[in-house]
C-alpha positions in Angstrom: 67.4 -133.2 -129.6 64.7 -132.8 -132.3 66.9 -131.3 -134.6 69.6 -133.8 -134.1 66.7 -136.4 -134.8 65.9 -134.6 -138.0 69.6 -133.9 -138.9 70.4 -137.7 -138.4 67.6 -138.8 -140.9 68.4 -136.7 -143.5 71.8 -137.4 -143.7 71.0 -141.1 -144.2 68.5 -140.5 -146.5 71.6 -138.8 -148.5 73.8 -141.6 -147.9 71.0 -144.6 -149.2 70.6 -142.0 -151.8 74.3 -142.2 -152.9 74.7 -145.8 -152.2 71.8 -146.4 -154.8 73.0 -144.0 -157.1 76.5 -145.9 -156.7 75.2 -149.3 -157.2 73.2 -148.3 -160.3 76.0 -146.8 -161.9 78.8 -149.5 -160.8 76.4 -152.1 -162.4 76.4 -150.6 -165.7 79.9 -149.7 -165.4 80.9 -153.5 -165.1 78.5 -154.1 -167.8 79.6 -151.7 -170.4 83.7 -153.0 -169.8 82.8 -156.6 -169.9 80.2 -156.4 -173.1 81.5 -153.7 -175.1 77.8 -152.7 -175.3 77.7 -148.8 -174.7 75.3 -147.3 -177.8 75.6 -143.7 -176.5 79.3 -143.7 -175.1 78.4 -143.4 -171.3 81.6 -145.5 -170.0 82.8 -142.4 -168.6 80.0 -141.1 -167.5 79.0 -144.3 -165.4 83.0 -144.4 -163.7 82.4 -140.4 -162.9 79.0 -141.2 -161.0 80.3 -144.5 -159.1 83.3 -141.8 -157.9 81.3 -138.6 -157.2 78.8 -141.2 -155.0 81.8 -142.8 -153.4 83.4 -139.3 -152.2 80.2 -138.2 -149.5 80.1 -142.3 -148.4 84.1 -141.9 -147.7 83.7 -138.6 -146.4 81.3 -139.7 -143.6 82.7 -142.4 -142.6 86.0 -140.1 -141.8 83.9 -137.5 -141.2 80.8 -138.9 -139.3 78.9 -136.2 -137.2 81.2 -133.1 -138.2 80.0 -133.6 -141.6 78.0 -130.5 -142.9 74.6 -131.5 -143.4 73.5 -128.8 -145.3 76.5 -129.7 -148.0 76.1 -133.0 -148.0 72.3 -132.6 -149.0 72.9 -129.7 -151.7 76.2 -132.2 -153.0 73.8 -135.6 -153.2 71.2 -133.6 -155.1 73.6 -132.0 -157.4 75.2 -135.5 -158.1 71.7 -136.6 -158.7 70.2 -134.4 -161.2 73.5 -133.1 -163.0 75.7 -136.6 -163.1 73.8 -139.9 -162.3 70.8 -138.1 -164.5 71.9 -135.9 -166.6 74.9 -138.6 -167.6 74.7 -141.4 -166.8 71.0 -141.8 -167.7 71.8 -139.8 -170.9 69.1 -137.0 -169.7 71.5 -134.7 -171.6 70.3 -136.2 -174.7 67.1 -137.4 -174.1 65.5 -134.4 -172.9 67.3 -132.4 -175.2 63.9 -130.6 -176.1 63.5 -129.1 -172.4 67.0 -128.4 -172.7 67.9 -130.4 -169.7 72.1 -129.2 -170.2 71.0 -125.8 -169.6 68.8 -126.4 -166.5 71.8 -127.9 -164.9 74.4 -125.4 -166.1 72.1 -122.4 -164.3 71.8 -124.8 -161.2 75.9 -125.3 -162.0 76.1 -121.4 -161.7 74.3 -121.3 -158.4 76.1 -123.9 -157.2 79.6 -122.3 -158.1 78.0 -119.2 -156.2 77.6 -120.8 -153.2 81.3 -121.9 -152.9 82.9 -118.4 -153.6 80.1 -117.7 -150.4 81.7 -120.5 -148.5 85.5 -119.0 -149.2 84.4 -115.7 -147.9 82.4 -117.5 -144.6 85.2 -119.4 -144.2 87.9 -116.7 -144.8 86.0 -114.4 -142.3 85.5 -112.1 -145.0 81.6 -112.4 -145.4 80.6 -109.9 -142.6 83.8 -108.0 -142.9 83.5 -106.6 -146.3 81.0 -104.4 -148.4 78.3 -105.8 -150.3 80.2 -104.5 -153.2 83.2 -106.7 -152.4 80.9 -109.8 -151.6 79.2 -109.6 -154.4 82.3 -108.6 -156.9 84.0 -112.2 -155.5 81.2 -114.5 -155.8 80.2 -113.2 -159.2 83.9 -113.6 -160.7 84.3 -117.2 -158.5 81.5 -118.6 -160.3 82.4 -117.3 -163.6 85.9 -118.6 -163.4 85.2 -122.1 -162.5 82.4 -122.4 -165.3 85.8 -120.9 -167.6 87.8 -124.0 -165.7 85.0 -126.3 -166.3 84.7 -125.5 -170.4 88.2 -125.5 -170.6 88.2 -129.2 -169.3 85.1 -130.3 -171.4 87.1 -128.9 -174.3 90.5 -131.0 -172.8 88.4 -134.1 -172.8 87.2 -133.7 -176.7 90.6 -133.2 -177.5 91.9 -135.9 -175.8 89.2 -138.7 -175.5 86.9 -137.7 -178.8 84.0 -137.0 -176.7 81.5 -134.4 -177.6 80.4 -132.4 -174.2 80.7 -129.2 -176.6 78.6 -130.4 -179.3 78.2 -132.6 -181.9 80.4 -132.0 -184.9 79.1 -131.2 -187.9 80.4 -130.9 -191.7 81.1 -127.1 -192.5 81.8 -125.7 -195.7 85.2 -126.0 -195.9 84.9 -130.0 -195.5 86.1 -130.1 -192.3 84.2 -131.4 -189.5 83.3 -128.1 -186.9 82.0 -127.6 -183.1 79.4 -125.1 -183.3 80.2 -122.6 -180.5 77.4 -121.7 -179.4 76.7 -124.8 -177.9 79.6 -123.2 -175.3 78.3 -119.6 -175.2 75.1 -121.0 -174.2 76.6 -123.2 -171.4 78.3 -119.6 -170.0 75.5 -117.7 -170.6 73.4 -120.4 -168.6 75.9 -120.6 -165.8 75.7 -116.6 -165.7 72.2 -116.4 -164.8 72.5 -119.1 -162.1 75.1 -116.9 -160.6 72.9 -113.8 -161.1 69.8 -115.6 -159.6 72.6 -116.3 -156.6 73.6 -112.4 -156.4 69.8 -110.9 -156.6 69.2 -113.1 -153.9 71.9 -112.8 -151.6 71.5 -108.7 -151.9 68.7 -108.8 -151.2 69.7 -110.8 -147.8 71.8 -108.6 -147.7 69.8 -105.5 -147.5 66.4 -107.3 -145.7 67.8 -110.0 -143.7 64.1 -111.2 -144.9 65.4 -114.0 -147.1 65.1 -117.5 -145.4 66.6 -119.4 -147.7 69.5 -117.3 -147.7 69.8 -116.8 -144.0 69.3 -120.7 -143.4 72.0 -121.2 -145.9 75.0 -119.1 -144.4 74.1 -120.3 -140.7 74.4 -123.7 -142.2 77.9 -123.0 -143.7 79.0 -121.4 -141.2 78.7 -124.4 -138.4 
């Protein structure tokens, strides 16, 4: 009964927490279309938070108690930090001195970790195959859907004249350049959030001395 008691409040502390997010973000969404007043180009970035806030609210409401607590906290969080911060709040550029875009991209790289670890719990593969297997999966899961993800950023720049892979700048030739190691450093970020994934889940694995870990699979696996 406690634990339902706990459950209960954390999920609405998650919801509030989206609906807020939501509001925020819908306000300056209305405010940017109907004054044309957007300095540092975050239209899109204010429409993607008002959706990703949205989805969990829609979710739930189909959903209600069969909804995964454990995702819906880790999802409202992400949202937080990487979207309605990191974009819409233009935390990208302002805390470009902390690098703020790589933070996220290492937390991105855990996060793509831990849903090649929900295929496998989900496929009944987890507890069926080697740790070699496990680990092969989950490593190339999260690498291919940071490759999806830059491919996309790099769609969107094409397509829209945004700049998620960098600023242009003048190269010798005359021609206006992306430097690409802007990129390389988004992969190489996402890498070692996917490595800090592995280390841990091995050693899991190995111990079954890793709370975290162990909280996190019984979670997914309900």
């Amino acid at each position: 009964m406690e634990n339902k008691s706990s459950n209960k409040i954390i999920v609405l502390i998650s919801l509030i927490s989206n609906v807020l997010m939501f509001v925020v973000a819908f306000y300056l969404l209305i405010y940017v279309l109907a004054t044309g007043d957007d300095p540092n180009g975050r239209l899109l970035s204010h429409f993607a938070t008002t959706t990703l806030t949205a989805l969990p609210l829609i979710a739930y409401a189909v959903l209600k108690e069969k909804m995964n607590v454990f995702l819906l906290v880790f999802y409202t969080f992400y949202v937080f930090v990487a979207v309605f911060l990191g974009a819409s709040m233009n935390f990208y550029n302002q805390f470009e001195n902390i690098n703020y875009d790589k933070l996220i991209h290492v937390f991105f790289g855990y996060t793509t970790a831990i849903l090649g670890l929900i295929v496998l719990i989900k496929t009944n593969k987890l507890n069926q195959s080697s740790l070699f297997f496990n680990l092969l999966f989950i490593f190339s899961f999260g690498m291919m859907i940071e490759a999806v993800w830059e491919m996309l950023e790099f769609s969107m720049d094409q397509l829209l004249g945004s700049t998620t892979q960098g600023v242009p700048v003048l190269g010798f030739n005359g021609k206006y350049l992306v430097d690409v190691g802007e990129t390389m450093f988004d992969i190489i970020s996402n890498f070692i959030g996917v490595l800090i994934f592995i280390i841990q889940f091995t050693f899991y694995t190995k111990t079954k001395k890793a709370p975290i870990m162990s909280f996190m699979i019984r979670e997914l696996s309900k």
